[in-house]
N, C-alpha and C positions, 0 to 999 in steps of 0.2 A: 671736432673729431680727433685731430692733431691731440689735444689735450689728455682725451680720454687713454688712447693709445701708450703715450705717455706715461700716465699713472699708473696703468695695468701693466707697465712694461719694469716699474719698479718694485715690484710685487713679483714672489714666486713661490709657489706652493707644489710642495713635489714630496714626496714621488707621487705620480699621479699617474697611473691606480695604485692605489695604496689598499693594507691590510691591517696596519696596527697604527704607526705615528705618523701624523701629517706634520711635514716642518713648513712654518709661512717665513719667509724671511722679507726685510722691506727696506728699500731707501729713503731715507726723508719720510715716510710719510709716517703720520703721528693718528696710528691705529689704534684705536679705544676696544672696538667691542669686536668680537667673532663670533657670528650663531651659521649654523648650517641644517638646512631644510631640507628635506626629501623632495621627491619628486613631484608630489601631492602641498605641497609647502608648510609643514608640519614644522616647525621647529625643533629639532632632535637635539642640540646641543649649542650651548651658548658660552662663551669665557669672556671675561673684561680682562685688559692684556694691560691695559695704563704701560701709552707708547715704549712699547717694547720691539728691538728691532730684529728679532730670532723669539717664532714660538712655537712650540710643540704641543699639537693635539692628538691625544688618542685616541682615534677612532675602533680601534680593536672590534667594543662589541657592538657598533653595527651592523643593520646585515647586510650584507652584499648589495648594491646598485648605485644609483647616480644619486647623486647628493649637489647641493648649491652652497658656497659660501657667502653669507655677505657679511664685507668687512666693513668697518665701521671709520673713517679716517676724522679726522680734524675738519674738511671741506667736502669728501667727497661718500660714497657709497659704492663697492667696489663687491660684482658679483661675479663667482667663477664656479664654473662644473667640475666636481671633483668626484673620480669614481673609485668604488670601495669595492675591493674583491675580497 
C-alpha cells in the first residue's frame, strides 16, 4: 500500500477540474502511454508520451463530467479521476 502511495504521490495532474489543458507532470516514473475513459469506460482519448516528464492534454472538446486517467508507467498502471467542466 506504502508503494502505491508513493507512485501516485509522484504524479500530478492538475488543474483538476479542468476546461481546456490538463498538465501531467511526473518524477522518475518512465510514463509510455495516457488514455482517459469516461465514466461508462469508453476510451475518449489516448497519447503515447515516450517518458516524457511534463505533458499536456487537451481536453477542451469534452464534454463536461468525470473522466479516469490511466497512465501507463514502465512497472506500474496508475488510475486518477479527473473532472472536466
Amino acid at each position: 500500500m506504502t508503494e502505491i502511495r508513493e507512485i501516485t504521490e509522484k504524479l500530478k495532474a492538475y488543474p483538476n477540474p479542468t476546461h481546456g489543458q490538463l498538465k501531467i507532470e511526473n518524477e522518475e516514473l518512465k510514463i509510455s502511454t495516457i488514455e482517459i475513459y469516461n465514466v461508462i469506460g469508453q476510451l475518449v482519448q489516448s497519447k503515447i508520451v515516450n517518458l516524457q516528464s511534463t505533458i499536456t492534454i487537451d481536453v477542451s472538446e469534452l464534454l463536461s463530467g468525470i473522466y479516469f486517467l490511466k497512465i501507463q508507467t514502465k512497472n506500474n498502471v496508475i488510475t486518477q479521476k479527473i473532472i472536466k467542466s
